[in-house]
C-alpha positions in Angstrom: 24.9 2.4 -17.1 23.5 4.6 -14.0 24.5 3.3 -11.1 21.7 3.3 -7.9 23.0 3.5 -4.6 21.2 1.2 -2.2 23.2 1.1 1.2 21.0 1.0 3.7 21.8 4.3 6.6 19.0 4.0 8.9 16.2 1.5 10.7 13.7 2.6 12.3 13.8 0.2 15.2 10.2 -1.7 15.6 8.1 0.3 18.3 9.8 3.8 18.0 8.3 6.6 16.8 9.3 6.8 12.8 8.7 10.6 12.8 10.9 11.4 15.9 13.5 9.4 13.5 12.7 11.8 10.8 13.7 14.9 12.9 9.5 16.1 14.2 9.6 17.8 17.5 8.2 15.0 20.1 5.1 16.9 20.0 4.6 16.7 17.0 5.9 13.2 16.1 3.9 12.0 18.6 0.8 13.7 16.7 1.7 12.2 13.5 2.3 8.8 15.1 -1.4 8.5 16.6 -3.0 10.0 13.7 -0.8 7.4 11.4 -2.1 4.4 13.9 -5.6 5.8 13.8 -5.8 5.4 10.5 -4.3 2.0 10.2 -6.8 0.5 12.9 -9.7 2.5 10.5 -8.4 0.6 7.7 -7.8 -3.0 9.7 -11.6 -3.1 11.0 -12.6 -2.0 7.0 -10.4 -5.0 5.7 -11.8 -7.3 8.5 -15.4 -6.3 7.7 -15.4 -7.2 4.1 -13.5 -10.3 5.4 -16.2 -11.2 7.2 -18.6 -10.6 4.5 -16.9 -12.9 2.2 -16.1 -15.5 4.8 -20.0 -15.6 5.6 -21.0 -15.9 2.2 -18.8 -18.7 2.3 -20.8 -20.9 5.2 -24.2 -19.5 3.9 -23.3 -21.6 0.3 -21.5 -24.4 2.9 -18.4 -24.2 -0.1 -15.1 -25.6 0.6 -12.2 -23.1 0.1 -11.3 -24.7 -2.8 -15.2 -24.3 -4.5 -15.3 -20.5 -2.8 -11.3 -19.9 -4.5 -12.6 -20.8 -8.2 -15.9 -18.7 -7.7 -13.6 -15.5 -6.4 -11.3 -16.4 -9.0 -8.6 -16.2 -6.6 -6.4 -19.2 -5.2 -7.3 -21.4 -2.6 -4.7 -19.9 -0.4 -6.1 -16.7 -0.7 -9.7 -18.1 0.3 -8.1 -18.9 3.8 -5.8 -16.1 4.2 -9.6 -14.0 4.0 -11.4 -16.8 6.4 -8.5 -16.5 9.1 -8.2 -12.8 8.5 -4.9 -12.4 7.5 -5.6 -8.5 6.5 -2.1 -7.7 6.2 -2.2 -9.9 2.7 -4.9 -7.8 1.3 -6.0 -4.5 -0.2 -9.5 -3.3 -0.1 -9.6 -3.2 -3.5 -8.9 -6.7 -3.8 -11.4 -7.6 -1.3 -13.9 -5.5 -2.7 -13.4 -7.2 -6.3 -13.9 -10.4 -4.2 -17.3 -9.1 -3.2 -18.1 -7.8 -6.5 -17.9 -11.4 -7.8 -20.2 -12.8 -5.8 -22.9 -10.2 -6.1 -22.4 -8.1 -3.4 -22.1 -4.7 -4.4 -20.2 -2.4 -1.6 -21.3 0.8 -0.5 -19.2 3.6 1.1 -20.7 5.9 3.7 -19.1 8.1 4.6 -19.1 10.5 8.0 
């Protein structure tokens, strides 16, 4: 049997830089560390449209979460996790197939 070593050496303690940690020059760790958040908050305000495109289309057909969850094919958790836009929980995949469900095809543009 192969044993796998999993002892934890390191945390990266929450707020520091996590490629300062990994041995970048400041100037370059802090590079890497706005270009990382940059792309997070692009991705957040993607997640949090479709969130709102689903969570409208939810009012506009006055559903309950539980009506909206079986339509989605999803559980009626997850139908409030995307009304209080918990975008942490979801992939744009998974929000896109959400989307694709209910008829609304969505388009990429990109630039």
């Amino acid at each position: 049997m192969i044993k796998v070593d999993t002892k934890i050496r390191h945390i990266t303690k929450p707020g520091t830089n996590i490629f300062s940690d990994l041995g970048f020059d400041p100037d370059e760790a802090q590079a890497h560390e706005a270009q990382a958040q940059q792309r997070f908050d692009e991705i957040t305000a993607l997640k949090q449209q479709l969130m709102v495109a689903v969570s409208d289309w939810i009012d506009e057909n006055h559903l309950k979460q539980d009506e909206a969850a079986v339509i989605l094919k999803v559980t009626r958790p997850r139908v409030s996790d995307v009304v209080n836009q918990k975008v942490n929980k979801f992939t744009i995949d998974a929000l896109v197939d959400m989307l694709a469900r209910i008829g609304k095809p969505v388009r990429l543009a990109i630039g």
